[in-house]
C-alpha positions in Angstrom: 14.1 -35.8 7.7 14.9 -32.0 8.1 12.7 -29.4 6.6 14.4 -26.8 4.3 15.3 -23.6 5.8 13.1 -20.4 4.8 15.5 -18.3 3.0 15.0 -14.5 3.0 13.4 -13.1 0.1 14.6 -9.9 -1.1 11.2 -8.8 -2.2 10.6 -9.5 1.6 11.7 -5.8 3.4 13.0 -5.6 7.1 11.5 -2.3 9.2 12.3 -0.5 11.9 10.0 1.8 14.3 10.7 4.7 15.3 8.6 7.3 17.5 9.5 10.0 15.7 11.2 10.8 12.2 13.0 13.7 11.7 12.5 15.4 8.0 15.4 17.1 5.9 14.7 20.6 7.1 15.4 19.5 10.8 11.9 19.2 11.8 11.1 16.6 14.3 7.8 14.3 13.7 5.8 12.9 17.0 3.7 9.5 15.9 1.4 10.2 18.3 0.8 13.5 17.3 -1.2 11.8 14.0 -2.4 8.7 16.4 0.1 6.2 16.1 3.1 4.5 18.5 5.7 4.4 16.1 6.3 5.2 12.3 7.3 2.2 10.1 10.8 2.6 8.5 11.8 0.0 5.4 15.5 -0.8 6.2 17.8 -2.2 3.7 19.2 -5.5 4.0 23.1 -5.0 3.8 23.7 -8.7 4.3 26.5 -9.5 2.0 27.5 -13.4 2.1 29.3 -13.9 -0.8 
């Protein structure tokens, strides 16, 4: 008997990290500057099966 797949939830967001962001003005942001590795980034899901 086979177990049902977990399907993705769409109220379940996908990240990326990043060590730095960059803001609209140009200005480059260092994590570690604030004491963090990485920023967290929420990502769309453009996964379109239909």
């Amino acid at each position: 008997m086979a177990l049902p797949e977990k399907a993705a939830s769409a109220a379940e967001p996908k990240y990326i990290y990043r060590p730095w962001i960059t803001l609209p003005d140009g200005t480059k942001i260092w994590a570690k500057k604030y004491g963090k590795r990485a920023f967290r980034i929420p990502v769309a899901d453009n996964d379109n099966d239909s």
